[in-house]
N, C-alpha and C positions, 0 to 999 in steps of 0.2 A: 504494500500500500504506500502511496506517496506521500510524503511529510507536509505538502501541501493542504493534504486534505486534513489533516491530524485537530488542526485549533481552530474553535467555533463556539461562540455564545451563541446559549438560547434563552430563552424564554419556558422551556420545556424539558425536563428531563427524566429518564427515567429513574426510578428508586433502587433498583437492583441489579443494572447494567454495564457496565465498561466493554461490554464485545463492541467490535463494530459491523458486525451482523446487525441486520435487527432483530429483534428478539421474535418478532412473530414467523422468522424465517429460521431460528435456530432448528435444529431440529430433521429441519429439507436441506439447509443449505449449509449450513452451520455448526460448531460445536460448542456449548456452553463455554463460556469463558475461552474461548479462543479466537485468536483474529482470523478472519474470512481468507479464504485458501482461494490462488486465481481459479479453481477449478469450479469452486461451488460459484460463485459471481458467474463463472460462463454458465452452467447451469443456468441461473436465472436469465441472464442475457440469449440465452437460447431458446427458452419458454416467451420471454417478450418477441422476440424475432417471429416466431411462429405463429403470435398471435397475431402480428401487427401484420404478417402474410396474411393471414386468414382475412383479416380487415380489411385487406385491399391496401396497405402500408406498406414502410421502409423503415429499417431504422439507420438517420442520420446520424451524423455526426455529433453535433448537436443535441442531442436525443441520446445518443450511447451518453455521453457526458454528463445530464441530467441523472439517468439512469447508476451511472458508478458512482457520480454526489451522493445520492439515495442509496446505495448501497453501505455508505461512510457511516453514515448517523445509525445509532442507538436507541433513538427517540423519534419522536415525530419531531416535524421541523417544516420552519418556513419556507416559503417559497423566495424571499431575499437568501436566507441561508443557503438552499439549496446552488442558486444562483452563482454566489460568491464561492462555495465548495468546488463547483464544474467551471470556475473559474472563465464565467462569461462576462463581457460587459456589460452591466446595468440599461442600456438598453432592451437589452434579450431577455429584461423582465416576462412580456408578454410571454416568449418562445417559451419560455421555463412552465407559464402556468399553460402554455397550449401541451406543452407536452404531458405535465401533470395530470393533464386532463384525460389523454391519449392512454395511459398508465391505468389511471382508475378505471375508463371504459374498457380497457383489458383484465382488469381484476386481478392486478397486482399492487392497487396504492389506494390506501383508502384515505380519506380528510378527518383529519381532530378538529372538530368545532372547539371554540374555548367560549366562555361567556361572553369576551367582549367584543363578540363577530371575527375575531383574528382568525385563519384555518390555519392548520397547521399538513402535513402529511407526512404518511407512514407507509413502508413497503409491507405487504402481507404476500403469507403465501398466497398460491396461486386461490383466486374465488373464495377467498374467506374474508374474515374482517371481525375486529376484533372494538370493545368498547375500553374503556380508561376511568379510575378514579384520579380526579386532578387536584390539586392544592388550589385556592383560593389566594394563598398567600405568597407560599415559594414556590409553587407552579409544578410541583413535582408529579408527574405520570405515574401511575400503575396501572397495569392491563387485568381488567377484570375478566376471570373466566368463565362468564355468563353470556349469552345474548336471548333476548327474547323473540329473535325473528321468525319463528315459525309462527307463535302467535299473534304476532303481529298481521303476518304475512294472511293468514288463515283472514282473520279480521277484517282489512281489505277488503279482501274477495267477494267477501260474506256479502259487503256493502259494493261489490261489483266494482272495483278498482283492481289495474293490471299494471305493470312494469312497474312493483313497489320496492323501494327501499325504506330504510329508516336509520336514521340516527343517534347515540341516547350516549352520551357523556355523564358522567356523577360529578358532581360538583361541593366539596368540601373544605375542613381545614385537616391536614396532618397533625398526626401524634406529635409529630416535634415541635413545630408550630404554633399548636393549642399549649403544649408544654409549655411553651414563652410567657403566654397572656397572663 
C-alpha cells in the first residue's frame, strides 16, 4: 500500500478497526487485523469490473482510483476524503460522487447518512449493507449486526411499493463520552 494513502482525518471512525480493509469486506477479502494483500483488492476490483460489464460500463482510470481510495479507509468516509486519498484535483469532486454512485448501483458501496445531512461511504461486500451505531459526540462508528430489511421490504409491498431500499442509522452518545459528562 502507498504511504500516500496512509494519513487522513475524518469525521468518522471506527471503534475497533486499524485494518485497512474495511471491515464489512474482512472476511471475503480480508484478514482480521491484517493489511489488505494486492491479491484480495484484485478480487474486489475484478467483481466491480464484471459488474460495470454487465452494466454496459468501463472501468476508468479514474474510477480504479476512487475505487483503491475506498479500499484504504476502515471507516466510512467522505467523499472530499475519498477524493484527496485517489489523489484527484478538487475539481473531480463531481467524478468522485459520479462514480460513488456507479459503486452503490453495483452493490458494493453503501452511504452512512449522519444526522446532519453529511453522507459519508462505505465499501460492502458484494449486495449487502450493513447499518452503524454512531456517536453524537466523537463520531465514532460501530457496525451493528442487525438489519430489519426483510421486514421492511415485506411492508412495502404489502402497500404495493417496488425497487425498495431503506436506511436506519442509531444515533447516540458512547460509553466514553457519557463517561465525561
Amino acid at each position: 500500500m502507498s504511504p500516500r494513502f496512509r494519513a487522513a482525518v475524518s469525521p468518522l471512525v471506527h471503534a475497533s478497526s486499524s485494518r485497512v480493509l474495511p471491515k464489512s469486506l474482512i472476511g471475503r477479502y480480508g484478514r482480521s487485523g491484517s493489511q489488505a494483500m494486492p491479491g484480495e483488492e484484485e478480487k474486489l476490483l475484478g467483481i466491480v469490473l464484471e459488474r460495470l460489464r454487465a452494466d454496459g460500463g468501463r472501468m476508468t482510470k479514474k474510477r480504479e482510483q476512487v475505487l483503491r481510495a475506498l479500499l484504504t479507509f476502515d471507516r466510512p468516509a467522505a467523499a472530499e476524503e475519498i477524493r484527496e486519498r485517489a489523489e484527484l484535483p478538487a475539481s473531480d469532486l463531481v467524478t468522485v460522487y459520479r462514480n460513488l454512485e456507479t459503486f452503490e448501483r453495483l452493490g458494493v458501496l453503501q452511504r452512512v447518512p449522519l444526522e446532519n445531512g453529511t453522507q459519508l461511504f462505505e465499501l460492502t461486500a458484494p449486495d449487502e449493507h450493513y447499518h452503524h451505531l454512531i456517536c453524537r459526540e466523537c463520531h465514532k462508528s460501530e457496525r451493528l449486526d442487525i438489519c430489519v430489511s426483510h421486514e421492511v421490504v415485506r411492508k412495502a409491498k404489502a402497500h404495493g411499493y417496488s425497487e425498495i431500499a431503506h436506511l436506519m442509522e442509531v444515533y447516540g452518545v458512547c460509553e466514553e463520552c457519557g463517561g465525561r459528562r
